[in-house]
ROVOFI-370985 format. One record per residue (C-alpha): residue number from 1; residue in one letter; x, z, y. Coordinates in Angstrom, 1 decimal. Layout:
! ROVOFI-370985
+-----+------+--------+--------+--------+
: seq : type :     xx :     zz :     yy :
+-----+------+--------+--------+--------+
: NUM :    A :      X :      Z :      Y :
...
+-----+------+--------+--------+--------+
This chain:
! ROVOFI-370985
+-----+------+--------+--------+--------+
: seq : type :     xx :     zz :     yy :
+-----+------+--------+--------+--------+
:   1 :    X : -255.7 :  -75.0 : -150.5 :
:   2 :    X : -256.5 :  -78.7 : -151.7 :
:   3 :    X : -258.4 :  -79.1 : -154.9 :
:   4 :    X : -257.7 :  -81.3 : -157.8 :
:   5 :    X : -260.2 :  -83.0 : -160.2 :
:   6 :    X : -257.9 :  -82.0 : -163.0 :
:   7 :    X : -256.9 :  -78.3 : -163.3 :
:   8 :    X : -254.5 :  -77.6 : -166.3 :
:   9 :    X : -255.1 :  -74.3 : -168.6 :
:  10 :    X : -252.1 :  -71.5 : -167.3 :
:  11 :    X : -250.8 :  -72.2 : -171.3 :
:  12 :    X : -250.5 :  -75.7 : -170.3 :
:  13 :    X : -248.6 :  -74.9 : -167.2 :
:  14 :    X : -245.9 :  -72.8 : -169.0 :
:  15 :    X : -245.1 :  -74.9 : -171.9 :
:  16 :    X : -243.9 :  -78.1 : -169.7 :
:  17 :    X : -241.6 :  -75.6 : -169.0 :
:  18 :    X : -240.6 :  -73.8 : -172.0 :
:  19 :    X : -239.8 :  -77.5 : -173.9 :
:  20 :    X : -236.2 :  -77.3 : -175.5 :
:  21 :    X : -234.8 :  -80.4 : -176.0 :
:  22 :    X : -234.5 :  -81.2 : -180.1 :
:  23 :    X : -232.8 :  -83.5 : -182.0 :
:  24 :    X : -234.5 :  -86.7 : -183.0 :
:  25 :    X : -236.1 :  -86.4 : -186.7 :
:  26 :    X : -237.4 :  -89.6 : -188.6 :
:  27 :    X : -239.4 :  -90.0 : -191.8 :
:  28 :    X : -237.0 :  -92.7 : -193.4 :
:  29 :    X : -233.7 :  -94.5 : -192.5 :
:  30 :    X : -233.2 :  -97.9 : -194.4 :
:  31 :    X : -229.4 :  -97.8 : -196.2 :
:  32 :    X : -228.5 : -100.7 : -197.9 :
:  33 :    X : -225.8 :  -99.8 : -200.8 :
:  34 :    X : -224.1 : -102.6 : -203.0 :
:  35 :    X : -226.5 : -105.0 : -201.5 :
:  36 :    X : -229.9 : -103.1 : -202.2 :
:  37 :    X : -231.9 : -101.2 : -199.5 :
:  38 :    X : -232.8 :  -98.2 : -200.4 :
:  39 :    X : -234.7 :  -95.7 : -197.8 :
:  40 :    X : -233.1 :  -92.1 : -197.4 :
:  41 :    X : -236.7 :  -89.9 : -196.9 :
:  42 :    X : -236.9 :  -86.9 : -194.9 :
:  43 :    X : -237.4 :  -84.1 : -198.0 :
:  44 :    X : -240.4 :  -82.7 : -195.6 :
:  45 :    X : -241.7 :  -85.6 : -195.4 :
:  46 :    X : -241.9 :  -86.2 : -198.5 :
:  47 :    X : -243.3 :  -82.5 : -198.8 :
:  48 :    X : -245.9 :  -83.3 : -196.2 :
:  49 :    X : -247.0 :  -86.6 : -197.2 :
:  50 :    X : -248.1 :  -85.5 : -200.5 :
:  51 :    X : -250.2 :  -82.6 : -199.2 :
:  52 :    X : -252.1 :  -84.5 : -196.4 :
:  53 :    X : -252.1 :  -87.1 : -199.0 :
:  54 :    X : -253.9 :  -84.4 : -202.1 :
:  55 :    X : -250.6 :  -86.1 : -204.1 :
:  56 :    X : -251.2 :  -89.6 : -204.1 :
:  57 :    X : -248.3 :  -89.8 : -201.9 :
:  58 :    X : -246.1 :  -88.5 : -204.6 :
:  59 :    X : -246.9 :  -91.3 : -207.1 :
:  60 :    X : -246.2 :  -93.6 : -204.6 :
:  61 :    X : -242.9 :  -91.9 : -203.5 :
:  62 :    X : -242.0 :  -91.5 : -207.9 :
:  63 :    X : -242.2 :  -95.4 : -208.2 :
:  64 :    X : -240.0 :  -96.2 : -205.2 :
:  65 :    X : -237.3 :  -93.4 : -206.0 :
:  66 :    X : -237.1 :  -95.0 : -209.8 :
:  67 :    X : -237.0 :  -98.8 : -208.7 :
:  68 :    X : -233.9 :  -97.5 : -206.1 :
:  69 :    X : -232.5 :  -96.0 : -208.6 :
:  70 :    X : -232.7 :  -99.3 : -210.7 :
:  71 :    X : -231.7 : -101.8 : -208.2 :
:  72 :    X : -228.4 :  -99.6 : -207.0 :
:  73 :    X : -227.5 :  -98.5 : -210.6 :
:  74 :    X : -228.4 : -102.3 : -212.1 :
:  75 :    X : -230.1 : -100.9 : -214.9 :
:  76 :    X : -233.1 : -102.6 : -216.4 :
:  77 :    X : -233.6 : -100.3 : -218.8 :
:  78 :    X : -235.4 :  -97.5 : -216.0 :
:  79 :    X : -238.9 :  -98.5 : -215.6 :
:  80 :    X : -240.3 :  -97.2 : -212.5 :
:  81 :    X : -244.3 :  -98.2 : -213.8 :
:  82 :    X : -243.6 :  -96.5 : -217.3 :
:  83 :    X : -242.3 :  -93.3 : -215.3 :
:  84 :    X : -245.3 :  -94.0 : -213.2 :
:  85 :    X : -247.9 :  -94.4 : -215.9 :
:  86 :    X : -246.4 :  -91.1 : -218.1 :
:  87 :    X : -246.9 :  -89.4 : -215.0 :
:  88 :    X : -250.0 :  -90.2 : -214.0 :
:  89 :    X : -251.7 :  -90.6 : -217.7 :
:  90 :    X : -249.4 :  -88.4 : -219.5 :
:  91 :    X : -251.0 :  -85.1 : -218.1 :
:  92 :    X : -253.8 :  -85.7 : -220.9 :
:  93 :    X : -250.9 :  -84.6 : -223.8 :
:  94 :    X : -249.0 :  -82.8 : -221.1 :
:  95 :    X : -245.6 :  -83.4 : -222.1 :
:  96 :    X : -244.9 :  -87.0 : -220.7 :
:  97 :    X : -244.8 :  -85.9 : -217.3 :
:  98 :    X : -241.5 :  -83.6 : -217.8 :
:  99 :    X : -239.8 :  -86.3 : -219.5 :
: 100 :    X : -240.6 :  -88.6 : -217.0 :
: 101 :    X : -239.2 :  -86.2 : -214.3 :
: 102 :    X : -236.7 :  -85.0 : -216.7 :
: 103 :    X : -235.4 :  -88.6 : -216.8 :
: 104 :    X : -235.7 :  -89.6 : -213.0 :
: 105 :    X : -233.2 :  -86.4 : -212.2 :
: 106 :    X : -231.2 :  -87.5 : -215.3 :
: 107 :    X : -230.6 :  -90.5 : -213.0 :
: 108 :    X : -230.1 :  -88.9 : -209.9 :
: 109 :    X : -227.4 :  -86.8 : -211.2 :
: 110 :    X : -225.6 :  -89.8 : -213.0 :
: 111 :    X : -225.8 :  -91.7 : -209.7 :
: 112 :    X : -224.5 :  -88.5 : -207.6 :
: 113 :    X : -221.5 :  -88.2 : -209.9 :
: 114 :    X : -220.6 :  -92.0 : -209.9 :
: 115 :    X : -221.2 :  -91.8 : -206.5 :
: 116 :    X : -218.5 :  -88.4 : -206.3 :
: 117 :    X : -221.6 :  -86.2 : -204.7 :
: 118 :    X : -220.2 :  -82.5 : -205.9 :
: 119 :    X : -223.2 :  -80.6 : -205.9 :
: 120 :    X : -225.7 :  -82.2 : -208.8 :
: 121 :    X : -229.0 :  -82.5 : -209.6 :
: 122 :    X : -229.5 :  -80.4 : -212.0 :
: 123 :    X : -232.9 :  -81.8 : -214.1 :
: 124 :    X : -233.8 :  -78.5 : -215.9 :
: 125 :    X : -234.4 :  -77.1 : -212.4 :
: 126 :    X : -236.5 :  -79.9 : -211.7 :
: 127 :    X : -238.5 :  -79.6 : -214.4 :
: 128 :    X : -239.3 :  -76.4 : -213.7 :
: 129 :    X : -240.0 :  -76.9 : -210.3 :
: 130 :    X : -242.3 :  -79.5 : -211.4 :
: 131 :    X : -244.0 :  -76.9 : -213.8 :
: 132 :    X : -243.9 :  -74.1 : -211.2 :
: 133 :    X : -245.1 :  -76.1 : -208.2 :
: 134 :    X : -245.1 :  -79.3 : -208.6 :
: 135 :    X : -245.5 :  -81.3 : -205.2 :
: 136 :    X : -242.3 :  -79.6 : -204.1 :
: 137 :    X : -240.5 :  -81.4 : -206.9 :
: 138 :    X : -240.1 :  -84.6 : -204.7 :
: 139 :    X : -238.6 :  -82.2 : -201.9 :
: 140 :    X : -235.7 :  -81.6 : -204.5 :
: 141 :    X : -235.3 :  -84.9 : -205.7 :
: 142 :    X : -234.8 :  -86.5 : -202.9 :
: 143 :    X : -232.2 :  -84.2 : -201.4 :
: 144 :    X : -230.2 :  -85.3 : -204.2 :
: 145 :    X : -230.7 :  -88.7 : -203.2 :
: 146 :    X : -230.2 :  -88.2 : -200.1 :
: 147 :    X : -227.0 :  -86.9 : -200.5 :
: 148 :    X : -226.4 :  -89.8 : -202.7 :
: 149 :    X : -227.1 :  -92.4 : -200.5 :
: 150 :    X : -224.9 :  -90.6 : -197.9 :
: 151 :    X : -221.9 :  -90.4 : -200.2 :
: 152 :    X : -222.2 :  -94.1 : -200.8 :
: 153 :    X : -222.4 :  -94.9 : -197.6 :
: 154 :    X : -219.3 :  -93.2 : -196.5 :
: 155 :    X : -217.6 :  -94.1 : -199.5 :
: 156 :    X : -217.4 :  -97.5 : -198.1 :
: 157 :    X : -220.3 :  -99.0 : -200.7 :
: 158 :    X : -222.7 :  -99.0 : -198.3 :
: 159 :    X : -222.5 : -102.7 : -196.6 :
: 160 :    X : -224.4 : -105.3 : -194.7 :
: 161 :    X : -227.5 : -107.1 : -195.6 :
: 162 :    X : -226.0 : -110.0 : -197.5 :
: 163 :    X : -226.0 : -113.2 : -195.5 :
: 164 :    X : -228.8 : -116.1 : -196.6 :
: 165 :    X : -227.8 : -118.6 : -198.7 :
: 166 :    X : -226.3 : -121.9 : -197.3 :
: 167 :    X : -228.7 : -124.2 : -196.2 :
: 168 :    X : -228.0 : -127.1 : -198.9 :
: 169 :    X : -228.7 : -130.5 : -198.3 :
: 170 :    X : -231.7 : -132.3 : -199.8 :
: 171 :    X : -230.7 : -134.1 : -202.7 :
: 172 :    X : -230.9 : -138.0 : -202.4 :
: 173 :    X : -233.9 : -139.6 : -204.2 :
: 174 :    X : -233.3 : -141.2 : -207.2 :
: 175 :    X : -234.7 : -144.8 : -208.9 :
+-----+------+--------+--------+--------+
């Protein structure tokens, strides 16, 4: 019986062969809708990445959900660092913070039903998931936008990068 250097555990031995082949699953797909790339996040990821994280991933994740939400809808008036900032600072009075998530899903749900998503985002239910247990909140949210961003896409509003701008000539010198 030869001998080998390297002798593998019996539990090693029987999971190469108990692998069953499963589907591919990514953290983030970049979608570009009407022009703007926006990232549809895996909702555990999101889950995940705010435990391992103690929650600073979930700040992180609040400001890019609101600035996708203002670059697709074209709405200046939603102000991802104000959302921020109430929920970061607003915890000392409390209330900001359910305003501020209150508002985000007030957005979602106006963007699902623009983009004809039947099944909305309902922003009471955030809000008291938020209140309940709060890191799951971004789990929630971002179904809905998932769905969202899916709905555009097959809608047809989903689209290319746009192309760069035409090279334009420099402009003679003048005297």
């Amino acid at each position: 019986m030869p001998t080998s250097s390297r002798v593998r555990p019996p539990s090693a031995r029987r999971l190469r062969h108990n692998v069953v082949p499963t589907r591919e699953v990514t953290m983030a797909e970049t979608v570009t809708i009407e022009g703007q790339h926006v990232r549809k996040r895996n909702p555990l990821g999101v889950l995940g990445l705010g435990v391992i994280t103690i929650g600073i991933y979930f700040f992180y994740w609040y400001y890019k959900v609101n600035d996708e939400i203002r670059m697709v809808e074209r709405d200046e008036t939603i102000s991802p660092t104000r959302s921020l900032m109430a929920m970061i600072f607003g915890w000392l009075i409390i209330v900001p913070p359910f305003i501020a998530m209150w508002n985000t899903a007030t957005h979602v749900q106006k963007l699902e039903e623009r983009l004809g998503v039947r099944q909305t985002i309902e922003p009471a239910i955030a809000v008291v998931i938020m209140f309940v247990f709060s890191i799951a909140n971004g789990m929630y949210v971002q179904e809905h936008l998932n769905r969202a961003w899916d709905a555009a896409s097959s809608s047809g509003r989903a689209s290319a990068p746009p192309p760069p701008p035409p090279m334009m000539p420099p402009a003679p010198p003048t005297a």
